[in-house]
C-alpha positions, 0 to 999 in steps of 0.5 A, a space after each residue: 089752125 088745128 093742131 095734128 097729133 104728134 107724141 113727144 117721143 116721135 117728133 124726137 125720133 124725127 130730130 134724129 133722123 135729121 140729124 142723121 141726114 144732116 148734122 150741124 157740126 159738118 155742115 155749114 148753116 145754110 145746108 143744115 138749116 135747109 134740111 130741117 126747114 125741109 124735115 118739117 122742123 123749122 117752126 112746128 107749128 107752121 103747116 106741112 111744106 112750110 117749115 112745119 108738121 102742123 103741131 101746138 108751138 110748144 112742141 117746138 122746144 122738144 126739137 130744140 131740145 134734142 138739137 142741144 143735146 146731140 150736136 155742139 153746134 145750135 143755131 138761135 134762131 134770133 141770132 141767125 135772122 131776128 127780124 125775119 124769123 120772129 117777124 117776117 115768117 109768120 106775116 107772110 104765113 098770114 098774108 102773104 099769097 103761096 108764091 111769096 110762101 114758097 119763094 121766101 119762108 126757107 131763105 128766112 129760116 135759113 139766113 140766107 135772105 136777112 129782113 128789117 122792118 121799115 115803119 118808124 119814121 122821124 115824125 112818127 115813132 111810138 104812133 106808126 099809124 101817123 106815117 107819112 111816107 107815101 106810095 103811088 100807084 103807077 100801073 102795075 107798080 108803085 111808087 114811093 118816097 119817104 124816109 125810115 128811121 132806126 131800122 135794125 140790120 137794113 145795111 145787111 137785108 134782102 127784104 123789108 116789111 114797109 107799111 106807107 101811106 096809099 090814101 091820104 084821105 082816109 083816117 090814118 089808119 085805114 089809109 096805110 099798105 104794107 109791101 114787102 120792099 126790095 133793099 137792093 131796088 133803084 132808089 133806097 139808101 141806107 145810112 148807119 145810126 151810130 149807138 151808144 155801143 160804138 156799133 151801127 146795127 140801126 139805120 135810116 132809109 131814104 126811099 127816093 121814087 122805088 118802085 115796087 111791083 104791086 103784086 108784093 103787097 101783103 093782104 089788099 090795099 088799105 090793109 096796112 094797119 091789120 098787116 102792121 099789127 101781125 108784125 108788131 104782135 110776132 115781134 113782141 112776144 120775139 122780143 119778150 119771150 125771155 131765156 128758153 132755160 131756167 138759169 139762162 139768159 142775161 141772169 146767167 150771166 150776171 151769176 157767172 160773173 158773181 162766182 169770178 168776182 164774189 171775192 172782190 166784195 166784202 161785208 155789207 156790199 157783198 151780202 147787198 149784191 148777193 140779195 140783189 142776184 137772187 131777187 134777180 134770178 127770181 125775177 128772170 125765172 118768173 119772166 120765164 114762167 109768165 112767157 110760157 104762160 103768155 105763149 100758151 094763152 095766145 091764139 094758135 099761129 099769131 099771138 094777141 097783145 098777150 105778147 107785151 107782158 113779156 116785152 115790157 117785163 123783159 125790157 125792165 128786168 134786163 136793164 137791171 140785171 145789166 146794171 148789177 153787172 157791172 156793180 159785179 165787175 166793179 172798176 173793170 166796168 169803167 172803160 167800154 173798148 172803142 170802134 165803129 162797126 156795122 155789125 152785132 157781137 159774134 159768138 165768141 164775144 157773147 161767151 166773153 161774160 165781161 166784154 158782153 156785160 159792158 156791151 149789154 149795159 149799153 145796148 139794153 137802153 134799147 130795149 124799153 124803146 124798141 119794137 113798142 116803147 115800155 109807155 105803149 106796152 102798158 098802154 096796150 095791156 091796160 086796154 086790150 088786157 085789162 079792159 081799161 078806158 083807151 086814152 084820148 084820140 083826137 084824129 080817130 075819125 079825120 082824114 089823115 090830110 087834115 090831121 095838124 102836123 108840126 112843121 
């Protein structure tokens, strides 16, 4: 997609006068959210009439920039709709028909439709393409049964990204559809997974007979595969994208919790921890640096598999700039606050650095595992970065049916 030629100084011109038209600090989120969406600001790269002014990507972080610096409210996209702004937008910007794109894109930036991604199942994880959730074709809709696994905010979602099985006698990938899935339609039901943290932000879906009208599958039958790798990249390089900031991030915090409780340590075990910090910090603001690079080097509109350096980069880092946390905190890191709820940390508890370093060091196991586990991030850069010899596979070229599967 070509870029259109905007300066700097204009597309910060440009933020003010949405914030002029609408400020954050007076209204609620839909309402602003809405007008920038509207203003061109959404995702500035995305075409006009869609949330964007047809820029490079890069120029997103000057609208960002002057969101900070002249309103006390900024929203994190992330925050708002993770799976439907790092995922679900630019799947449908890609293969979604102009309805989908009219009806759907403002309510994801905005929050008001919250997605999930339905592709892991219980038999098939790391390897989505061995699914065996099917869907029927009935007429104008189809049908489909199966059950989905460890699916992020599918108790509070509007809308899921479901790839299934449509042609069992095919190889597997080539057998698979991706349909945008109504969450409230007859016939889904979704169960909590309870987490190390006491939360159940993941669940499972069971899809008992849905129909879903065929004119909600995304790209052409059989497309499943092609349509799950536009997902699957977007959510890498969300995922791995790192602390838009120098300093910011999980490092930021580690070094605000090293300055309340340096006092503490003494000797070798303070001049250790301190070591550890900096090599942390260099780390995090190398991460930083190599997302930026990574984004850059990526193909304009969907990033190729230069997304998984940052994700399997972050996913390491992170687990031990939580660990070194809780070294930090000391005995005040033994005891985590008890409670089920079907809900993530609000605002207030992110800036609570103790209570959310407790909480992190649990959570951040997920990250080597989620959205592509830490073995198939390296997997992915050794043969479509590096070039290296792809690992063996077995059922390239059998019908999905006639693959062996454990019973």
């Amino acid at each position: 997609m070509a870029h259109i030629e905007m300066s700097e100084q204009e597309l910060r011109e440009r933020t003010r006068a949405l914030l002029e038209a609408s400020n954050p600090d007076r209204v609620d989120q839909y309402t602003f959210r809405g007008v920038q969406y509207d203003h061109g600001l959404a995702w500035v790269h995305f075409p006009e009439g869609y949330g964007g002014l047809g820029l490079n990507p890069k120029m997103q972080a000057v609208v960002n920039d002057e969101l900070r610096k002249n309103a006390k409210t900024f929203y994190e996209d992330l925050n708002i709709n993770p799976i439907g702004i790092g995922m679900g937008a630019p799947v449908v910007l890609t293969h979604g028909t102009d309805e989908m794109k009219k009806t759907l894109l403002r309510r994801i930036f905005t929050g008001e439709d919250i997605w999930c991604q339905l592709f892991s199942e219980p038999g098939a994880g790391s390897d989505v393409a061995g699914l065996s959730s099917r869907a029927v074709r009935d007429g104008d809709d189809w049908v489909v049964n199966g059950q989905k696994v460890w699916t992020t905010l599918a108790h509070i979602s509007r809308w899921g990204m479901l790839v299934t099985r449509t042609n069992p006698d095919v190889p597997k990938h080539l057998g698979m559809s991706y349909f945008l899935l109504d969450m409230k339609a007859p016939g889904v039901e979704v169960l909590p997974l309870y987490q190390i943290t006491g939360e159940a932000e993941f669940n499972e879906v069971f899809l008992n007979d849905v129909r879903i009208p065929h004119e909600r599958m995304l790209g052409d039958e059989g497309d499943g595969w092609k349509v799950a790798i536009t997902t699957l990249m977007n959510e890498r390089t969300a995922l791995g994208g790192g602390s838009g900031r120098r300093g910011g991030g999980p490092v930021g915090v580690l070094q605000a919790l090293w300055k309340q409780n340096a006092e503490r340590h003494s000797g070798a075990s303070r001049a250790v921890l301190r070591d550890k910090i900096t090599q942390l910090a260099i780390k995090s603001e190398l991460l930083r640096l190599t997302s930026h690079r990574a984004r850059a080097a990526s193909k304009a509109g969907n990033p190729g598999p230069e997304g998984s350096v940052g994700k399997l980069a972050q996913a390491e880092l992170y687990k031990k700039v939580w660990e070194c946390s809780l070294d930090v905190l000391g005995a005040d890191a033994l005891v985590y606050e008890p409670g089920y709820e079907l809900r993530r940390p609000e605002a207030e508890e992110r800036r609570d650095h103790l209570l959310y370093a407790k909480y992190q060091f649990l959570r951040s196991r997920a990250n080597s595992i989620e959205g592509g586990t830490s073995e198939i991030m390296r997997n992915i850069l050794g043969e479509r970065v590096l070039g290296l010899p792809g690992e063996p596979r077995v059922d390239k070229d059998v019908a999905w049916k006639d693959v062996p599967r454990g019973g």
